[in-house]
KETOR-159627 format. One line per field, with one value per atom (N, C-alpha, C, CB): x, y, z; residue in one letter; residue number from 1; chain. Coordinates in nm, 4 decimals, decimal comma. Glycine has a CB too. Example, Ala and Ser with C-alpha at 12.3 -4.5 7.8 and 13.67 -1.06 7.14 Angstrom:
! residues 2
px: (1,3190|1,2300|1,3200|1,1308|1,2850|1,3670|1,2900|1,4084)
py: (-0,5690|-0,4500|-0,3300|-0,4473|-0,2250|-0,1060|0,0030|-0,0598)
pz: (0,7800|0,7800|0,7800|0,9046|0,7080|0,7140|0,7870|0,5725)
r: (A|A|A|A|S|S|S|S)
k: (1|1|1|1|2|2|2|2)
c: (A|A|A|A|A|A|A|A)
***
This chain:
! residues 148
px: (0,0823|0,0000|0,0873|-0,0939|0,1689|0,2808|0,3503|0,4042|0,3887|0,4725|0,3589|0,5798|0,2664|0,1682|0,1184|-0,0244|0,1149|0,1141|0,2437|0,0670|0,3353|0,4991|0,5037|0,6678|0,4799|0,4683|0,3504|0,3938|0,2414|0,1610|0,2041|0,0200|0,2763|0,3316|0,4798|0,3979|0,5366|0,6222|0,5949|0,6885|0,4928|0,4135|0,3423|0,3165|0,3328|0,2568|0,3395|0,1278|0,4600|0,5492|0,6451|0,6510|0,6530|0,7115|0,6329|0,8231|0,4955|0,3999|0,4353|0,1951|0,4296|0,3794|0,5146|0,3861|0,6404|0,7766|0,7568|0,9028|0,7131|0,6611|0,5667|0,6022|0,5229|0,3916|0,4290|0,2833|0,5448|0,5915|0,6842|0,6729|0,8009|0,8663|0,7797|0,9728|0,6814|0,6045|0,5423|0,5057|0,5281|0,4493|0,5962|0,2859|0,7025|0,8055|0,8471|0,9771|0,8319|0,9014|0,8039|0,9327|0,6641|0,5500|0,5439|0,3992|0,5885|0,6276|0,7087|0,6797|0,8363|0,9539|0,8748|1,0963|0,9246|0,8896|0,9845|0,8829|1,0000|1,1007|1,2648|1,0543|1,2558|1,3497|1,4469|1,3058|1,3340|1,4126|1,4695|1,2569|1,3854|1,4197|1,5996|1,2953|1,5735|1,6995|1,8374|1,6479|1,7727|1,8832|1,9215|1,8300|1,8645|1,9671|2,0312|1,8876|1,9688|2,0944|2,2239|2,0135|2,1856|2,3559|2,3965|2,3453|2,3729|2,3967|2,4922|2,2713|2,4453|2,4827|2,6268|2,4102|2,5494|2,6921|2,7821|2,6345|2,7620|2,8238|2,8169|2,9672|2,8768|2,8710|3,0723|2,7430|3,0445|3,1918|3,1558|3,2337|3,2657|3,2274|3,1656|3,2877|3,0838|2,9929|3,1286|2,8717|3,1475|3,2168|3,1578|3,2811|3,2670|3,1953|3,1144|3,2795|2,9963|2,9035|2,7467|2,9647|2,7263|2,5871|2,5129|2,5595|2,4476|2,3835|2,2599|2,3883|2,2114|2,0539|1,9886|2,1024|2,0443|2,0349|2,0067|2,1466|1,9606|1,9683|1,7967|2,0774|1,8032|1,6616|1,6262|1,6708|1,5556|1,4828|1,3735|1,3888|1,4066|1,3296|1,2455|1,4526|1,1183|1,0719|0,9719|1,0212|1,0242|0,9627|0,9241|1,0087|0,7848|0,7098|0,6679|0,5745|0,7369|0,6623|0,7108|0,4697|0,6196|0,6483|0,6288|0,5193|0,5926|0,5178|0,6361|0,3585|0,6801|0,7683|0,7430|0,8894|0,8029|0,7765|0,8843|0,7352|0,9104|1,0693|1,0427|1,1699|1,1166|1,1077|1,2722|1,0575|1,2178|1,3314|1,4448|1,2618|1,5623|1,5676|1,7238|1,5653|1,7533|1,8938|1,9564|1,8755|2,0760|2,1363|2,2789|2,1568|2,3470|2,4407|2,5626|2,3607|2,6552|2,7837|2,8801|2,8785|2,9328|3,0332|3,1104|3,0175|3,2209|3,3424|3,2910|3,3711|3,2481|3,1827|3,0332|3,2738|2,9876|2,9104|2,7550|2,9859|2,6527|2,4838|2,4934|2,3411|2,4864|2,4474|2,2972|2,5551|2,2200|2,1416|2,0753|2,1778|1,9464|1,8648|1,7116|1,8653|1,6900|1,5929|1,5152|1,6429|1,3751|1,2808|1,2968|1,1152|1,2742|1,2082|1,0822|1,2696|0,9909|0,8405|0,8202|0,7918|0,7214|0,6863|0,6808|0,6082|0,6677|0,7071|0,8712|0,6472|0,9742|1,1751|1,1614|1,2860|1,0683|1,1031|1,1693|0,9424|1,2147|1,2772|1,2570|1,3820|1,2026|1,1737|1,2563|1,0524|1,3555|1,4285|1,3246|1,5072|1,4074|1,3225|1,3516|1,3382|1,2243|1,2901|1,1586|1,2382|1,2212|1,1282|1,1822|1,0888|1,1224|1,1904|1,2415|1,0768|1,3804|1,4468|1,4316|1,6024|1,4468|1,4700|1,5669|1,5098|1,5902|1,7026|1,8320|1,6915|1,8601|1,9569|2,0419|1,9030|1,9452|1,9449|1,9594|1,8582|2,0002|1,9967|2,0105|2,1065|2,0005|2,0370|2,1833|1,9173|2,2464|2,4093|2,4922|2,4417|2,5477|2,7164|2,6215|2,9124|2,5456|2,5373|2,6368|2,4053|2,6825|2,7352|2,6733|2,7225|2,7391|2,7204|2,7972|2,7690|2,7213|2,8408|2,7603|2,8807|2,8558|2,8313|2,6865|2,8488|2,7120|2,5907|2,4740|2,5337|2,4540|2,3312|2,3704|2,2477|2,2961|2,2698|2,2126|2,2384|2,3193|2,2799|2,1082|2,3608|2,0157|1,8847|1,8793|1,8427|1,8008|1,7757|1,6215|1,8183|1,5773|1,4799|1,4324|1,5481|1,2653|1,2173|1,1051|1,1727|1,0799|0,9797|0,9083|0,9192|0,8132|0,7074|0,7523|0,6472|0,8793|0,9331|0,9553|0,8540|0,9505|0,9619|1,1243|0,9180|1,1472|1,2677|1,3124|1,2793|1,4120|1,4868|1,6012|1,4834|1,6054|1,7190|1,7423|1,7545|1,8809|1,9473|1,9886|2,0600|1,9785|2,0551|2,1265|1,8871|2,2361|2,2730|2,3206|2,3915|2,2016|2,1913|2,3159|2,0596|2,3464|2,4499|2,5821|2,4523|2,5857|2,7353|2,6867|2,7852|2,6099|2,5719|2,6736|2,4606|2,7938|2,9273|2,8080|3,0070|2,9097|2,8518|2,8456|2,9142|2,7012|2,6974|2,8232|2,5801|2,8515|2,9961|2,9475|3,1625|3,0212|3,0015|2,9788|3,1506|2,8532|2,8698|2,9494|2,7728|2,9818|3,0955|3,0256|3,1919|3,1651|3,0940|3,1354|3,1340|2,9740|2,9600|3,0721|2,8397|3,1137|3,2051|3,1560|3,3040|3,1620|3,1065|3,1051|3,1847|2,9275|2,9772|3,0710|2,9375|3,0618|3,1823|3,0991|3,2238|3,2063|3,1399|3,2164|3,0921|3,1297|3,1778|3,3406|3,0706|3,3939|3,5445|3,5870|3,6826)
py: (-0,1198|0,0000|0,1270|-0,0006|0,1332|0,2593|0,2456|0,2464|0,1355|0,1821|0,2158|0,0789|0,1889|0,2264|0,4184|0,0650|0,4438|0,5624|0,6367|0,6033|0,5978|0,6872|0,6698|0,6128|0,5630|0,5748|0,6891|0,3840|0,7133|0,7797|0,9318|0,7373|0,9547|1,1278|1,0892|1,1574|1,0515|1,0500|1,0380|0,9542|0,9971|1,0432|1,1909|0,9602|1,1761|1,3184|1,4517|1,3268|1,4175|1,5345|1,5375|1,5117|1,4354|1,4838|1,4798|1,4219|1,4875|1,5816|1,6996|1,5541|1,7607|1,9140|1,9434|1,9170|1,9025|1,9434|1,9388|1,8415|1,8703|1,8786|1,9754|1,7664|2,0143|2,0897|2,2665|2,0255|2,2888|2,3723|2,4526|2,2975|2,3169|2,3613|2,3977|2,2498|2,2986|2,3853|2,5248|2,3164|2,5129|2,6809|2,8145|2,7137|2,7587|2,8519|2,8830|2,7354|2,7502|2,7786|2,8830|2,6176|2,8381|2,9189|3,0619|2,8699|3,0861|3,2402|3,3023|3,2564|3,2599|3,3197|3,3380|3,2573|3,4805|3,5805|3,5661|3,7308|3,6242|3,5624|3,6126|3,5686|3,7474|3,8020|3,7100|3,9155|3,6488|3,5810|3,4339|3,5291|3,4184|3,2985|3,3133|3,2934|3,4174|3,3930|3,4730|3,5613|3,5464|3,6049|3,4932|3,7647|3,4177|3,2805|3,2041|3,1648|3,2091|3,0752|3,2444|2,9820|3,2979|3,3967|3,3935|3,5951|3,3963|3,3766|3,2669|3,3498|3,1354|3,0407|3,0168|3,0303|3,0386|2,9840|3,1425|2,8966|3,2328|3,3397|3,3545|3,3324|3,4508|3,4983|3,5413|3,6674|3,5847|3,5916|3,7674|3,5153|3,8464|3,9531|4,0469|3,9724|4,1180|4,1973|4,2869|4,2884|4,2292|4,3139|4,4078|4,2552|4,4909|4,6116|4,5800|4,6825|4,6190|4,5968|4,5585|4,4850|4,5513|4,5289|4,4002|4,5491|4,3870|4,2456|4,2441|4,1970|4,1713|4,1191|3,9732|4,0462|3,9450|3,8088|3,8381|3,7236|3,9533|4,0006|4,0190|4,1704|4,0248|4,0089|4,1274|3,9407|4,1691|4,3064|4,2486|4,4034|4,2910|4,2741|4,4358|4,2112|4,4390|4,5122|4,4685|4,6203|4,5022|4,5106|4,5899|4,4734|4,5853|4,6973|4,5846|4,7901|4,5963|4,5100|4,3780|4,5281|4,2977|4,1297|4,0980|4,0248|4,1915|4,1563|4,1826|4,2799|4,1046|4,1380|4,0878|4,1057|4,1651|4,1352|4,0936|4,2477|3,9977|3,9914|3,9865|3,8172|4,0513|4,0925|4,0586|4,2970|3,9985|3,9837|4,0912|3,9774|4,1063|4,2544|4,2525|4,3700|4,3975|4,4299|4,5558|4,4845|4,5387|4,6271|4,6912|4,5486|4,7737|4,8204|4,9028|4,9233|4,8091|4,8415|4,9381|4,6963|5,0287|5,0870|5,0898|5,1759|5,1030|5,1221|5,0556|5,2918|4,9233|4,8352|4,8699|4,9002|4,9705|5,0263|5,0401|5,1306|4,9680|4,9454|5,0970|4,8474|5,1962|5,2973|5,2612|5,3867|5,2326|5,1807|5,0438|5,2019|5,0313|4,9357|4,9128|4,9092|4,8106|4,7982|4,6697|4,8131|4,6581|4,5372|4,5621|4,5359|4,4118|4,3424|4,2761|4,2747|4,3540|4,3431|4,2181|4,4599|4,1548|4,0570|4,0561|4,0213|4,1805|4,1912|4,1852|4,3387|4,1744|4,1941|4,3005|4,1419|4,4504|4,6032|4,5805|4,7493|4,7172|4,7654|4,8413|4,7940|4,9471|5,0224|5,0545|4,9824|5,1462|5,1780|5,1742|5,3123|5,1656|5,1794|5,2827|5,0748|5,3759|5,5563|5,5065|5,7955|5,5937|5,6484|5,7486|5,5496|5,8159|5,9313|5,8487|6,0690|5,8850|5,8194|5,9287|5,7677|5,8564|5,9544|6,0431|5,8809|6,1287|6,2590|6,1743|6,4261|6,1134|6,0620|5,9444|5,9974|5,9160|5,8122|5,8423|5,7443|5,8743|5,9283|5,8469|6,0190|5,7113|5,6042|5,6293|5,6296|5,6503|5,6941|5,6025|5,7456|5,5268|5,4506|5,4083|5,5332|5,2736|5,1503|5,0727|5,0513|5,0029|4,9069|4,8149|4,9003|4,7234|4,5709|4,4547|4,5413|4,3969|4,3288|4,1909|4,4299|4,0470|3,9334|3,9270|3,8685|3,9889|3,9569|4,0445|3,7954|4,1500|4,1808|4,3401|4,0660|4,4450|4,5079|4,6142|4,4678|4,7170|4,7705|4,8110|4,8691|4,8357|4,8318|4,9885|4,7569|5,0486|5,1364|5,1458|5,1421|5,2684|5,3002|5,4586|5,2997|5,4170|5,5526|5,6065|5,5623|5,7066|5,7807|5,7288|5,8738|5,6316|5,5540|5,4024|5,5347|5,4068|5,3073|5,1761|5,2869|5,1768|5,0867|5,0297|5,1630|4,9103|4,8729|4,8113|4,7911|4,7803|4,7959|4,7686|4,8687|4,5965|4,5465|4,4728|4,4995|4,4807|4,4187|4,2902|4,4890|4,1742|4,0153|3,9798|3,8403|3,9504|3,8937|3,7344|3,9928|3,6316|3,5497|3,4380|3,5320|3,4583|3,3807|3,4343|3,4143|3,4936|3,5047|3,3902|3,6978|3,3883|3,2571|3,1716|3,1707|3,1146|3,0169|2,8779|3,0405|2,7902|2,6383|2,5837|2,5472|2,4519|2,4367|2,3661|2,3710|2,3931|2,2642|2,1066|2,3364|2,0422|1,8863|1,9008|1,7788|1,7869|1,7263|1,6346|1,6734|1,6209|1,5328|1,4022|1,5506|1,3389|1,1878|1,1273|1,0833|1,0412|0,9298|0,8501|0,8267|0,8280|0,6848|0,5948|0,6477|0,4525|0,3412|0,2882|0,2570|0,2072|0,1125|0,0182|0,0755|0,0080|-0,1055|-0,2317|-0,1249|-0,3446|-0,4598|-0,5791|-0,4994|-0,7384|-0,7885|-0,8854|-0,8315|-0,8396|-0,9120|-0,9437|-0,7900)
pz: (0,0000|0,0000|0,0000|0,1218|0,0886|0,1002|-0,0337|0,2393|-0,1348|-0,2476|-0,3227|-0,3183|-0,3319|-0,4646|-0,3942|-0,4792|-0,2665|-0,2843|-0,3293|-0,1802|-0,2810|-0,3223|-0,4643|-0,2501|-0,4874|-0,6876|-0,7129|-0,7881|-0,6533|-0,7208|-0,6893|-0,6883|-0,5840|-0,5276|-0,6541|-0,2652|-0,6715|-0,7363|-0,9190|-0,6681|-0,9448|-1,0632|-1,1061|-1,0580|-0,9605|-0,9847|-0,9576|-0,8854|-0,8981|-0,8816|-1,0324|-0,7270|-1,0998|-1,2116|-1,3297|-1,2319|-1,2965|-1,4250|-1,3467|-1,4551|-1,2721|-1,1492|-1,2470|-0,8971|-1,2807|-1,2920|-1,4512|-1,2135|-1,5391|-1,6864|-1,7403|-1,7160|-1,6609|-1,6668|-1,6502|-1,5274|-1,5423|-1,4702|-1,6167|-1,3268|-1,6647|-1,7676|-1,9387|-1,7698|-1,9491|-2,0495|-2,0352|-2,0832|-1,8680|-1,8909|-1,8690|-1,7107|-1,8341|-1,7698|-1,9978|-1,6061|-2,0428|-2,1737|-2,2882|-2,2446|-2,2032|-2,2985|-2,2773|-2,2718|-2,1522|-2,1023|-2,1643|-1,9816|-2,2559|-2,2887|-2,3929|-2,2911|-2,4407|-2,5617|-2,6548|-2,5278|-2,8182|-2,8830|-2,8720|-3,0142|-2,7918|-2,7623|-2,6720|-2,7131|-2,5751|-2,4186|-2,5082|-2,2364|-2,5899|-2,6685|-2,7254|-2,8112|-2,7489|-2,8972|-2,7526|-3,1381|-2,6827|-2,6042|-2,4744|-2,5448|-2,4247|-2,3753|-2,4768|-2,2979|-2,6068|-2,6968|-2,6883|-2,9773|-2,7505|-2,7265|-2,5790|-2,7661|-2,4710|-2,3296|-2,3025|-2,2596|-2,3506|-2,3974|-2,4378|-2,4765|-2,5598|-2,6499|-2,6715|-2,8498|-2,6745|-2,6695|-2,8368|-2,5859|-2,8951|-3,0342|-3,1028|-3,0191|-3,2187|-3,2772|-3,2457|-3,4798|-3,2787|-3,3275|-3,4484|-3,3074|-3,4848|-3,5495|-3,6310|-3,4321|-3,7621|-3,8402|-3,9125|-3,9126|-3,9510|-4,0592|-4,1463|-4,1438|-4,2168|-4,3349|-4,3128|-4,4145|-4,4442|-4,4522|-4,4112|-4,5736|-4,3387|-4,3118|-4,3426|-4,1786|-4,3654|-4,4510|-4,3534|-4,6665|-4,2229|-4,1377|-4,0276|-4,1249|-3,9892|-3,8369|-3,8207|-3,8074|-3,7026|-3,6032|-3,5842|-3,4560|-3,5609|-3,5032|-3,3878|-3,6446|-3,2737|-3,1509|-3,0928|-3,0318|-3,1077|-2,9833|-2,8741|-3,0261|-2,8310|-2,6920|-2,6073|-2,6325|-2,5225|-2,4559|-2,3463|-2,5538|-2,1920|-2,0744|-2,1413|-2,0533|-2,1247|-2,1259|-2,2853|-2,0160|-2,3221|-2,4474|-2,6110|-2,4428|-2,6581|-2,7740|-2,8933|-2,7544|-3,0152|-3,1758|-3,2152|-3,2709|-3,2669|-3,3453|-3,5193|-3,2901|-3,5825|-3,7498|-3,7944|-3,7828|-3,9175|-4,0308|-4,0529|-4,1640|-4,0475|-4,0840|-4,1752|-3,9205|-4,1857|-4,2477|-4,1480|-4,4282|-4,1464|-4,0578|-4,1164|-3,9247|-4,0726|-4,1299|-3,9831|-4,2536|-3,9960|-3,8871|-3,9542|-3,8431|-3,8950|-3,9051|-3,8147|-3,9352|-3,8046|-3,6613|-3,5484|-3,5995|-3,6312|-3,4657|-3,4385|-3,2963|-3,4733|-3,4338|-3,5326|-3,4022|-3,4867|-3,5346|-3,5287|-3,4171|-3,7303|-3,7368|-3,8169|-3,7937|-3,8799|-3,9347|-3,9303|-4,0107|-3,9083|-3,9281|-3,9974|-3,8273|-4,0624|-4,1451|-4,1272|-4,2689|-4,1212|-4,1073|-4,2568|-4,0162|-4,3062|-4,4011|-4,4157|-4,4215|-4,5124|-4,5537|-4,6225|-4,6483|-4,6012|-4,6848|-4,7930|-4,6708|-4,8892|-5,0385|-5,0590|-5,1006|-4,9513|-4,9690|-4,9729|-5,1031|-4,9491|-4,9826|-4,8150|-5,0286|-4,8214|-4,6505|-4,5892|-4,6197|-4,5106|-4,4341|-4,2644|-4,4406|-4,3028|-4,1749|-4,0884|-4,1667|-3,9853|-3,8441|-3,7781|-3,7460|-3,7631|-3,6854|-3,5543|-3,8312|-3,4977|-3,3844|-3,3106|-3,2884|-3,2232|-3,1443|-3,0156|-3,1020|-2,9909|-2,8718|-2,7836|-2,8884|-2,6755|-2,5340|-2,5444|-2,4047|-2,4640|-2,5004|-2,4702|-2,3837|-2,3296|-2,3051|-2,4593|-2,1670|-2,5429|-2,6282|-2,7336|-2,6282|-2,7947|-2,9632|-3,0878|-2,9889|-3,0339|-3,1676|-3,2344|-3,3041|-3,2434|-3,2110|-3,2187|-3,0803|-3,2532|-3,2580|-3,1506|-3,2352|-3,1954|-3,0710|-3,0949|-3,0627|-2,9568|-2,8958|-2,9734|-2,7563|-3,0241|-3,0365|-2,9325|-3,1807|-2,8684|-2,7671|-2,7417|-2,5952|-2,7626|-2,7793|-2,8511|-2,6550|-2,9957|-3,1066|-3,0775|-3,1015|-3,0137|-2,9942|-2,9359|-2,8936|-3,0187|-3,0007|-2,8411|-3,0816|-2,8239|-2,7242|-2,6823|-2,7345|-2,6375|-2,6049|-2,6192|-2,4590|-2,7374|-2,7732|-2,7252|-2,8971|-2,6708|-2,5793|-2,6527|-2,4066|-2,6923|-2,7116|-2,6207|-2,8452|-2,6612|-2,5644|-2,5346|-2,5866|-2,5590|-2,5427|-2,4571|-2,6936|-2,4062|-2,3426|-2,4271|-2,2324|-2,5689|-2,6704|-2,6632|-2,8133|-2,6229|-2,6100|-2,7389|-2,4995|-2,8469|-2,9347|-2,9561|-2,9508|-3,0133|-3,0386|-3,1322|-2,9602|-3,1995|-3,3213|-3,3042|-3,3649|-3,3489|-3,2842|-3,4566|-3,2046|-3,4243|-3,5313|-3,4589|-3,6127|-3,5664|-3,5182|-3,5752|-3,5262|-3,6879|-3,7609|-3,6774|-3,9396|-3,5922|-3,5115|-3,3944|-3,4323|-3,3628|-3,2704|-3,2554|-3,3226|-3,2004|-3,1522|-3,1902|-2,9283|-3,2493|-3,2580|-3,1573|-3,3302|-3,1298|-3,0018|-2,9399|-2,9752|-2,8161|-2,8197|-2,7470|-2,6918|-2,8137|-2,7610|-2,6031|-2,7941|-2,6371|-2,4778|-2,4163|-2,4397|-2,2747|-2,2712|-2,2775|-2,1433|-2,3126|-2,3051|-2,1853|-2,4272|-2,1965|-2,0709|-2,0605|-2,0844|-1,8816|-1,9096|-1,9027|-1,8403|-1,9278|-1,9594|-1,8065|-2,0761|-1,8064|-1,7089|-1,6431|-1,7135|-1,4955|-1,4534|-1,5153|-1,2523|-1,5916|-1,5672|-1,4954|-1,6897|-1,4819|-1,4273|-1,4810|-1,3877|-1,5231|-1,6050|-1,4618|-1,7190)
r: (X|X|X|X|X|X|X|X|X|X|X|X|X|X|X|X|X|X|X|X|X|X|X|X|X|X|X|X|X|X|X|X|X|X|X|X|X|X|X|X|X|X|X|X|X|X|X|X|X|X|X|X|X|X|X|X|X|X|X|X|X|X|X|X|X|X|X|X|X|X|X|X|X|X|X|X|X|X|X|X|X|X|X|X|X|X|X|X|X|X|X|X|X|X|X|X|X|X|X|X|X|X|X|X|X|X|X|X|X|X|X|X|X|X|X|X|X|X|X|X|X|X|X|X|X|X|X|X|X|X|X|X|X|X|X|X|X|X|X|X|X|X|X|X|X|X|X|X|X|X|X|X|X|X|X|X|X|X|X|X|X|X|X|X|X|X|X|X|X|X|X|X|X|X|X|X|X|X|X|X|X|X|X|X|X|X|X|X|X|X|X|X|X|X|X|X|X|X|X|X|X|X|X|X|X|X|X|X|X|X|X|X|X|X|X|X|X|X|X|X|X|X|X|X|X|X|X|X|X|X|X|X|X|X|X|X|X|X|X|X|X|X|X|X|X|X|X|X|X|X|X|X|X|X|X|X|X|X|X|X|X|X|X|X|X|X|X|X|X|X|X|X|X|X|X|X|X|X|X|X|X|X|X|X|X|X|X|X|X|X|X|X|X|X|X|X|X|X|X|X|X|X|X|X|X|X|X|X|X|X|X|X|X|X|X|X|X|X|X|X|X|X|X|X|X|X|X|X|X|X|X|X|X|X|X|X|X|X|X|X|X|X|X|X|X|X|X|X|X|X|X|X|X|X|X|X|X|X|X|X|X|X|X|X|X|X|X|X|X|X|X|X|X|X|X|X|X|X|X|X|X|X|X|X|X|X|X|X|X|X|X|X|X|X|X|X|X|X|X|X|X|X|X|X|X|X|X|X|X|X|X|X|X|X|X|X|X|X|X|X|X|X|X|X|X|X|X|X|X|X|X|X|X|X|X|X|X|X|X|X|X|X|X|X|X|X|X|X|X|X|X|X|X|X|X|X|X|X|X|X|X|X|X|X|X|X|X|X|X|X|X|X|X|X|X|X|X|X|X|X|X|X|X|X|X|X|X|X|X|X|X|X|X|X|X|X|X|X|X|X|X|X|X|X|X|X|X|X|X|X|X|X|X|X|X|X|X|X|X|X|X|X|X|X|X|X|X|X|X|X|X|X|X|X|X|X|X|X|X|X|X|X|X|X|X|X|X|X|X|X|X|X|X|X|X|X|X|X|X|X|X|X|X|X|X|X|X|X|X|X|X|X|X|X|X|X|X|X|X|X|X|X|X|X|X|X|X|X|X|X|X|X)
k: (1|1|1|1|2|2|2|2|3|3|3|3|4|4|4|4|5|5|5|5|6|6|6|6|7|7|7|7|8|8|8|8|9|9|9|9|10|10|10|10|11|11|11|11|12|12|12|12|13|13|13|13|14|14|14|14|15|15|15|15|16|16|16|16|17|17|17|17|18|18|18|18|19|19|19|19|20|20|20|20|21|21|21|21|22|22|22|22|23|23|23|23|24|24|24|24|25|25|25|25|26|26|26|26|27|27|27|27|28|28|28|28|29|29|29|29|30|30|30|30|31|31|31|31|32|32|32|32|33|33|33|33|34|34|34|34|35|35|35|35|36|36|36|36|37|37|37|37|38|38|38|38|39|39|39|39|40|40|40|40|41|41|41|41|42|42|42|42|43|43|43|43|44|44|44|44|45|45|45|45|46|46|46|46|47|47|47|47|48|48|48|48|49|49|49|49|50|50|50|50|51|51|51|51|52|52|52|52|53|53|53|53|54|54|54|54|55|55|55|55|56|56|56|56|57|57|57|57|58|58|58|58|59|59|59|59|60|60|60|60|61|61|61|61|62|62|62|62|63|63|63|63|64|64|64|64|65|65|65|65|66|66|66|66|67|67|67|67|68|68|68|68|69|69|69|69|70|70|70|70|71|71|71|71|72|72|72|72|73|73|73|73|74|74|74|74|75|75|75|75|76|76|76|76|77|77|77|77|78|78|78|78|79|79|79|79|80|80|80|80|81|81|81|81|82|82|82|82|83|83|83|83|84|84|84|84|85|85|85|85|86|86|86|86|87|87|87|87|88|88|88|88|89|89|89|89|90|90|90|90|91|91|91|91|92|92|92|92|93|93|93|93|94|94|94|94|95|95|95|95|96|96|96|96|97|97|97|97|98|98|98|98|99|99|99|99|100|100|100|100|101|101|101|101|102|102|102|102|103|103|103|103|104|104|104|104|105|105|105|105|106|106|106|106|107|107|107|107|108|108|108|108|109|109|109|109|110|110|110|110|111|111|111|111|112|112|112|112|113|113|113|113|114|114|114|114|115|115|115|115|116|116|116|116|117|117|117|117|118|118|118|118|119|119|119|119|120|120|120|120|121|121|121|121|122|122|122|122|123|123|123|123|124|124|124|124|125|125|125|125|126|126|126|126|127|127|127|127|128|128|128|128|129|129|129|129|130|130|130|130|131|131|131|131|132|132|132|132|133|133|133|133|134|134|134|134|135|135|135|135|136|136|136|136|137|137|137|137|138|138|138|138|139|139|139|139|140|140|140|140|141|141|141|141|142|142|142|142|143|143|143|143|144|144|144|144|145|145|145|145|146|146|146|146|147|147|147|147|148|148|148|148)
c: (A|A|A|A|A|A|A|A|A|A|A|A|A|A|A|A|A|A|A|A|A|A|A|A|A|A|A|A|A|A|A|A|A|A|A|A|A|A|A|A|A|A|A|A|A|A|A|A|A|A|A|A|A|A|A|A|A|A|A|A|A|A|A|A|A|A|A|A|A|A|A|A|A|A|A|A|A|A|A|A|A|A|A|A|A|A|A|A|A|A|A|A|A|A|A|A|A|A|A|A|A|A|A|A|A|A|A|A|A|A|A|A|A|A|A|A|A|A|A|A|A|A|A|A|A|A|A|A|A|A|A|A|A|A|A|A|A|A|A|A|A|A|A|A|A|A|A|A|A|A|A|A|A|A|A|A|A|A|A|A|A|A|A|A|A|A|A|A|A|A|A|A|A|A|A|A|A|A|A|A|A|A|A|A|A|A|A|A|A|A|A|A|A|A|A|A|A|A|A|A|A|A|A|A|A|A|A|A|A|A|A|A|A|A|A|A|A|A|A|A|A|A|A|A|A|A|A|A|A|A|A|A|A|A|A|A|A|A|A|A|A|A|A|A|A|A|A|A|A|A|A|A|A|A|A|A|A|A|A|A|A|A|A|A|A|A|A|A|A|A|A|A|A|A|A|A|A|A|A|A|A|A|A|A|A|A|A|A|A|A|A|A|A|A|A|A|A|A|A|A|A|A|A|A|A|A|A|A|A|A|A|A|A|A|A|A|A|A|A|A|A|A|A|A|A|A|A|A|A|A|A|A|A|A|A|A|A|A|A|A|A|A|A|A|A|A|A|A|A|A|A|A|A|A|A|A|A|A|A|A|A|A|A|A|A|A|A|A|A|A|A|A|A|A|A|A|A|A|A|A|A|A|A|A|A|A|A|A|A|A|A|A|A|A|A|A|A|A|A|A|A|A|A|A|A|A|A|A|A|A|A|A|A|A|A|A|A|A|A|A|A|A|A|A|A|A|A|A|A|A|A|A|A|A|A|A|A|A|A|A|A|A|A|A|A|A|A|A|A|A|A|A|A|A|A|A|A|A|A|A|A|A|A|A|A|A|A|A|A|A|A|A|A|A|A|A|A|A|A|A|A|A|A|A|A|A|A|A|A|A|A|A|A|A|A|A|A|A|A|A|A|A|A|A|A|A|A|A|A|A|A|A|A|A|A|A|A|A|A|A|A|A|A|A|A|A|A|A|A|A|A|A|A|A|A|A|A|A|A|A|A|A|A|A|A|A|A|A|A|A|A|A|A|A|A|A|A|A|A|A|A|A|A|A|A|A|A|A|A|A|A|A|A|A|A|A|A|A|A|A|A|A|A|A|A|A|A|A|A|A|A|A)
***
């Protein structure tokens, strides 16, 4: 009688733990998504030029959009960015920044764009996802003892 209840608390504590991680994973927005794999694995550095592979994230509170986009580095530095429309046309992305903020020689640092902030508290970021580091191997298992 006592193992058929401990089997049943022990069934039921690892749905409670299955259940817990589908809703903790359904919570992450696409930003939180793509910004732990760079966390992760870390990124190469963001060279000079035009890119046509990069992410566009906004975000307002919990709530975020992520878009196709094109971007453009100079001296290290995200001076230009562009979503991509479902027709391939492009459309920079303006908005009015906070005074402190001017959209200005952003920081790029481990693949992702410094968090550009406008008046409306609209948060604003570049991911370049193809700098993403390959995943690295897991270690391998050692083999059981056997009886030799």
């Amino acid at each position: 009688m006592i193992k058929k209840i401990l089997l049943a608390f022990a069934i039921s504590l690892t749905a409670t733990q299955v259940q817990a991680q589908t809703e903790e994973n359904r919570d992450l927005n696409c930003y939180n998504k793509w910004s732990i794999k760079f966390e992760q694995r870390g990124a190469d550095e963001v060279e000079d030029g035009i890119y046509e592979d990069v992410i566009i994230t906004s975000r307002v509170g919990a709530k975020a959009s992520c878009w196709s986009g094109k971007a453009e580095v100079r001296k290290k530095k995200l001076v230009k960015f562009y979503i991509i429309k479902e027709d391939n046309t492009v459309e920079e992305v303006t908005r009015t920044w906070k005074k402190e903020f001017d959209n200005k020689d952003v920081d790029i640092i481990n693949g992702i764009s410094e968090t550009m902030l406008t008046v409306h508290n609209e948060m604003i970021n570049v991911l370049w996802p193809k700098k993403i580091k390959a995943k690295k191997a897991a270690a391998k298992k050692a083999p059981e003892p056997t009886d030799d």
